[in-house]
N, C-alpha and C positions, 0 to 999 in steps of 0.2 A: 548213139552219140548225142541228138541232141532230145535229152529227154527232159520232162516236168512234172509236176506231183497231180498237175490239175487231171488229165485223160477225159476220158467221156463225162458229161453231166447230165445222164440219161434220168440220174433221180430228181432232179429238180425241171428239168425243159423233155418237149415232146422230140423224140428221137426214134430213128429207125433202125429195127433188128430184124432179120431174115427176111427183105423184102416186103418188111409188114410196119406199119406207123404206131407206135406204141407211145400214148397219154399217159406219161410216168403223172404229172402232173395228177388228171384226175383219181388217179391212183391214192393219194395223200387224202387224209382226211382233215379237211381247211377248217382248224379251230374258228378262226375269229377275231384272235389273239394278234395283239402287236406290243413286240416289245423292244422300248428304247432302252440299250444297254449303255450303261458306264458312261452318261453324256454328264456336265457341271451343272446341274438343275437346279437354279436362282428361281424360288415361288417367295414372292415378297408375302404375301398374305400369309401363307402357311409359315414364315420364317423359314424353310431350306434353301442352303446355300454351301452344296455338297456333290461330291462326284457318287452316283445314285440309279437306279434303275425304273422305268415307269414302267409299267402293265396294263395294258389298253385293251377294250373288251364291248363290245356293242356300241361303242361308239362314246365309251364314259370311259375316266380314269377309272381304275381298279385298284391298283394300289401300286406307291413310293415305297423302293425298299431296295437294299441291297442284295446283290445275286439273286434275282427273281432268278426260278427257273423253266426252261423253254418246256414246251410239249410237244410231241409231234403235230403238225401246222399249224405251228405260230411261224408269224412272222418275225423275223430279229431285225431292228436297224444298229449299228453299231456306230454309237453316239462320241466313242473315245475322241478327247478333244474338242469338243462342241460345244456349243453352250445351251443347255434346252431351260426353254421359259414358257411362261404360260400363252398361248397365242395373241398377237397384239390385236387388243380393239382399236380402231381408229373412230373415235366419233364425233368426226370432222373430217369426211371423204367424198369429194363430189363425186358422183356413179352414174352416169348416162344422162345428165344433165345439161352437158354444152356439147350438144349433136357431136361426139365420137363418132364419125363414121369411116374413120379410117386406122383408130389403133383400140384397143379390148382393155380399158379400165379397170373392169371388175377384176379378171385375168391377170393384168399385171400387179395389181394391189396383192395377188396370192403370193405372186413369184418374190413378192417383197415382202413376204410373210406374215403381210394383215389376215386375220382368219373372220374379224365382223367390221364390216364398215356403214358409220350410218352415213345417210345423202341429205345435205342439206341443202336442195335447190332452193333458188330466191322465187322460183316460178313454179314450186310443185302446187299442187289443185289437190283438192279430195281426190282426184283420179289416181295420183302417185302411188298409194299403197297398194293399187288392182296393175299399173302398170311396173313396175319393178315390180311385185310378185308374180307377174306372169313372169317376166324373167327367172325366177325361182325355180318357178314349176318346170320349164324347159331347161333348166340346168346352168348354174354356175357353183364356181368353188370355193366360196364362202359364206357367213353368214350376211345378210341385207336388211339396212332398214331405214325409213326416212323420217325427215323435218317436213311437216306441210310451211307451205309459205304464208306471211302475218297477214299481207294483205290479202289473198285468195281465201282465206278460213274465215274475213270477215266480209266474203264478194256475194254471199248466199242472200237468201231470206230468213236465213236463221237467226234468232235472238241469241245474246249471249249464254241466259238461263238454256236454249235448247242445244245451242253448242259444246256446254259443258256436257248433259244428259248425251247429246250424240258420241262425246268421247269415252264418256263411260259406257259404253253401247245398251243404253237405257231408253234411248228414243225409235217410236213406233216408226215402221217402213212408209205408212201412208203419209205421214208430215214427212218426212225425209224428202217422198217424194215429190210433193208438194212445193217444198221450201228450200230443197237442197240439190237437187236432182234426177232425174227422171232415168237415169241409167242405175239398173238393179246390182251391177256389179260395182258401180260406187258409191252407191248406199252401203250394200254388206260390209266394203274393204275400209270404208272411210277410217275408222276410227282405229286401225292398225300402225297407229302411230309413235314415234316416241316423243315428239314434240314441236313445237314450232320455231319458226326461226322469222325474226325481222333482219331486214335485209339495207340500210341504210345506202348500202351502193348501187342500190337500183330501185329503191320502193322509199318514200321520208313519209312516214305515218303522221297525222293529228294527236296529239296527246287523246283525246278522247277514244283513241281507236288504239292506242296503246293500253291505255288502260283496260279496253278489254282484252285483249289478248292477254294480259295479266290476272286477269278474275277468271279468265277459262282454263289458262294451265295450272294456278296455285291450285284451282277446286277440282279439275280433273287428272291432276297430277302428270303432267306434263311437264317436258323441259322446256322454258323459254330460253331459249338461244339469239344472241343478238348481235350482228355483224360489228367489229370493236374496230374501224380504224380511224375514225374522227375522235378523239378525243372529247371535244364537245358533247357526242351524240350519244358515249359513252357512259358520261357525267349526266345527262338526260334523264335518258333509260335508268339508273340508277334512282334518280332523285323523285321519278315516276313509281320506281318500285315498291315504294313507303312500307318496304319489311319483308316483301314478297321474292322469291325464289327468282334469279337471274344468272346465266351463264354467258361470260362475255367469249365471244368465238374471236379465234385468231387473236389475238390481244397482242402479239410481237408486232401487230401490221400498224398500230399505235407509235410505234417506235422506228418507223420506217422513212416519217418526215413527209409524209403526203399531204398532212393538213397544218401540221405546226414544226418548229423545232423537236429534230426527233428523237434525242433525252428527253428533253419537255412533256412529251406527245408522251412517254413511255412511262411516266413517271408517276403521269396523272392516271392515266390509267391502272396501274397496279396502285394506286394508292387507292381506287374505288374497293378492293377487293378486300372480302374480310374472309375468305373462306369457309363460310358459313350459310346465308343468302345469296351472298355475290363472288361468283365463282367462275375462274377463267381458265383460258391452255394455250399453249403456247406451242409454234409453230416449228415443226424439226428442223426444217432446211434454213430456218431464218436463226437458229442455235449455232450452227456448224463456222467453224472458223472462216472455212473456204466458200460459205455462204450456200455450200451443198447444190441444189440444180439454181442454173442461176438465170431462169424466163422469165422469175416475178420480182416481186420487192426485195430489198436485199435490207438487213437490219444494220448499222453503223454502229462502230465499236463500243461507243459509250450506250447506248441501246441495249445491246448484246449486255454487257456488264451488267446493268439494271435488272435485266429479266435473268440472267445466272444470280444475282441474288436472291432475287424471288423465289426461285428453284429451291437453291440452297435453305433457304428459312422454311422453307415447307408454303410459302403462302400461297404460291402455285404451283398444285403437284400432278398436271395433264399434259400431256403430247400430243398433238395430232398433227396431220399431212396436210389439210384443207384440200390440196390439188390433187392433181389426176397423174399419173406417170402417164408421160407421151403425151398428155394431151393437146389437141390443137389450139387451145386454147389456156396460158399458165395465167395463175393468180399469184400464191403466195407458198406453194411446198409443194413436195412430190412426195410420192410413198418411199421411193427411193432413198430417201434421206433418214427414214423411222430407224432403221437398225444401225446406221452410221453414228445418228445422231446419240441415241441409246448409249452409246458405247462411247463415243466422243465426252461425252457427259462425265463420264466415270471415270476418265481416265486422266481430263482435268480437273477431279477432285472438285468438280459444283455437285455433285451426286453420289453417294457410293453406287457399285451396279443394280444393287438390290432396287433403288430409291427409284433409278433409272426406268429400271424393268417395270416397276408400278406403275410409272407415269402413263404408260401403255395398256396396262393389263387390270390389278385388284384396283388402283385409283377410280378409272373413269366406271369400270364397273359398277363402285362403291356410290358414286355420283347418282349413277341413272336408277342406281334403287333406292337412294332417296328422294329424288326426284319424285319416281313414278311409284314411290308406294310399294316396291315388290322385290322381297328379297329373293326374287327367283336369280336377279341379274350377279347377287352375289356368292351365293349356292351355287349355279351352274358356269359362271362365266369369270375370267380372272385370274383364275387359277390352277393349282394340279392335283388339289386334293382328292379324294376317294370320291364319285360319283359325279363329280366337275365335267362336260363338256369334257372331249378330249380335243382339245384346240389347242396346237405344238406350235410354239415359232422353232427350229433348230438351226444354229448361225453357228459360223466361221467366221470367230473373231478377227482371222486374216486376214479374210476378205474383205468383213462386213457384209455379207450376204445370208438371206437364207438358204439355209442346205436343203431343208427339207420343212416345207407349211403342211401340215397336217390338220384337216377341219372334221370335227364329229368324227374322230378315228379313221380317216381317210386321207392318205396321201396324195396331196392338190398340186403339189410341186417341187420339185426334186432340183436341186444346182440354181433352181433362178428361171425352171422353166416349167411349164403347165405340163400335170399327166392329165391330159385329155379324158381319159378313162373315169377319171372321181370327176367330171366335170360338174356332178350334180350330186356335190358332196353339201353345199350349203343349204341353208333355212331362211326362213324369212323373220324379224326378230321385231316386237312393236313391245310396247310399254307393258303388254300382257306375258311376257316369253317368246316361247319359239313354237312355230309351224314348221314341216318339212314341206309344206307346198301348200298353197291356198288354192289352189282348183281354178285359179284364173285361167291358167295354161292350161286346162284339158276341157274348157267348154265345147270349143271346137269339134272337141271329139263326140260328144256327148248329146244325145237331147233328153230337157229338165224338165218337169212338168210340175 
């Protein structure tokens, strides 16, 4: 009477028959294989913008195509309805820099579908890259990578000339040690960087001290990242740059009203920018009509307008979160806001979805490997083409959520919530590529000689 099609599912889960436990499970021979079927797969770089199939395989795209077919253990996710995009870089994500000690940042940027987020503390040290990669090495679910901070990179004995040499990891351990540090794991880690960041709301430089930090990224290929929410300081830094490579961070928080009138504030700012040298991104939650999480600054309607044209023209074409979701501490965005806002964009017609998805994914990619000199970031990162990182956002337009964040072919969170299991599905990412662990986290284990 009441019957169903499903019955036992002995061939896929561990089940018991004649009093005995039987591993159907290990029974299968586990390809490797994962494959998103039939999800809407928007790759702005590759131009697809199609209902499509991906094939996933060591941890790389393998190939876009229609009706892939399964093999005995693949994995299938069934993407019908979804929308699969290249996994979002955030590079603008604070990550264990304002004492979290009561909610999991890294963690929840997954559930939000960032798959690499860099950290740009105002207070990271040469120590930053040995201490977030030890976090690496003991496991988290996405890619990681930091900003050292403007004033600590010039707090050394180091000359500018050795600074550069130590970012291109060109300088001897015995000066290092001498002039920079006396701990062996922040000498090796230092230069695991992808850039610096001045920090105007906690640190006001000298122009002379600006200016080096400007001769040490232009020559060792670095991002200069610069805190944008004075206007003034903005206009500074710029005037300071006399041709040199600059990235104005947060640049909606110009438009926020904290230092000037905030059209005004908003205006002058984007008029610094030529997308060329001086290049900015623009804040998700300060996008959103409804102003997205609302603990930090909120952007004013004529503001908001300003920066949807800028969008629109192409002259800023980056997203990031700046903030932390949960955090005890808000500035100016959540992760929470990246996939809403995405999608918010497009559907007011300041972005098609395509232009949208970039903002997050082939755009800032595109950035960091002119920046730093190395088309690894856009080869491997960005996108879904054949040999790409398999780094998956998949969202439910209806929700606006991620359904499923998949990092390096590993599913990191499913519905909006961590598989514990891939926790140490991430790498560690500096202006050279990617590491799967820098060995910080396994000293302990180990003696070196």
């Amino acid at each position: 009477m009441y019957k169903n099609k499903v019955g036992f599912m002995d061939g896929v889960m561990a089940a018991v028959k004649g009093n005995v436990m039987k591993d159907t499970i290990g029974d299968i021979a586990v390809s490797g294989r994962l494959i998103l079927k039939g999800g809407h797969v928007v790759d702005p770089k590759n131009q697809v913008d199609t209902v499509t199939d991906i094939l996933i395989g060591n941890g790389v795209v393998c190939q876009v195509g229609d009706d892939i077919q399964a093999e005995s253990g693949d994995r299938i996710i069934d993407c019908e309805g979804l929308l699969v995009i290249p996994g979002l870089i955030d590079m603008h994500l604070h990550l264990g820099d304002l004492f979290e000690v009561s909610t999991n940042p890294i963690f929840c940027a997954a559930e939000d579908g960032v798959t690499m987020g860099l950290s740009p503390g105002a207070g990271n040290t040469f120590m930053a890259p040995s201490l977030l990669g030890a976090e690496v090495d003991h496991g988290v679910p996405i890619n990681l990578g930091v900003y050292l901070g403007a004033v600590n990179v010039l707090g050394t004995r180091l000359s500018v000339e050795e600074l550069i040499k130590m970012f291109r990891g060109e300088m001897d351990a015995d000066t290092l040690s001498v002039k920079m540090s006396r701990n062996g794991i922040t000498i090796t880690t230092a230069p695991l960087t992808v850039g610096i960041k001045d920090h105007m709301g906690h640190f006001i430089m000298p122009d002379e001290n600006i200016e080096k930090i400007f001769e040490i990224t232009s020559k060792a290929n670095l991002i200069y990242m610069s805190h944008t929410q004075d206007p003034e300081h903005a206009e500074r830094l710029v005037s300071l740059s006399k041709g040199r490579p600059l990235h104005l961070a947060h640049a909606t928080a110009a438009g926020c009203g904290t230092h000037m009138d905030a059209a005004g504030g908003m205006r002058r700012v984007i008029d610094l920018v030529d997308g060329e040298n001086i290049t900015a991104e623009f804040v998700t939650t300060m996008l959103r009509a409804g102003h997205g999480s609302r603990e930090g600054l909120k952007l004013p309607a004529q503001s908001q307008k300003l920066a949807y044209d800028a969008l629109s023209s192409g002259k800023v074409n980056i997203l990031i979160s700046d903030g932390q979701n949960q955090a005890t501490m808000k500035g100016f965005g959540d992760t929470r806001d990246n996939i809403p806002a995405i999608l918010e964009l497009s559907d007011m017609g300041v972005l098609t979805l395509s232009q949208s998805v970039a903002a997050m994914t082939c755009n800032p990619a595109g950035l960091i490997a002119r920046r730093t000199a190395n088309n690894w970031w856009t080869e491997k990162t960005g996108h879904l083409g054949a040999g790409a990182l398999a780094n998956v956002t998949i969202v439910d337009e209806a929700d606006k959520l991620a359904t499923y964040t998949i990092v390096n072919g590993e599913i990191v969170s499913f519905e909006n919530r961590a598989v514990r299991r891939n926790c140490g599905a991430g790498g560690w990412v500096s202006k050279f590529g990617m590491v799967r662990k820098t060995g910080v986290g396994e000293l302990v284990m180990f003696s070196y000689k």
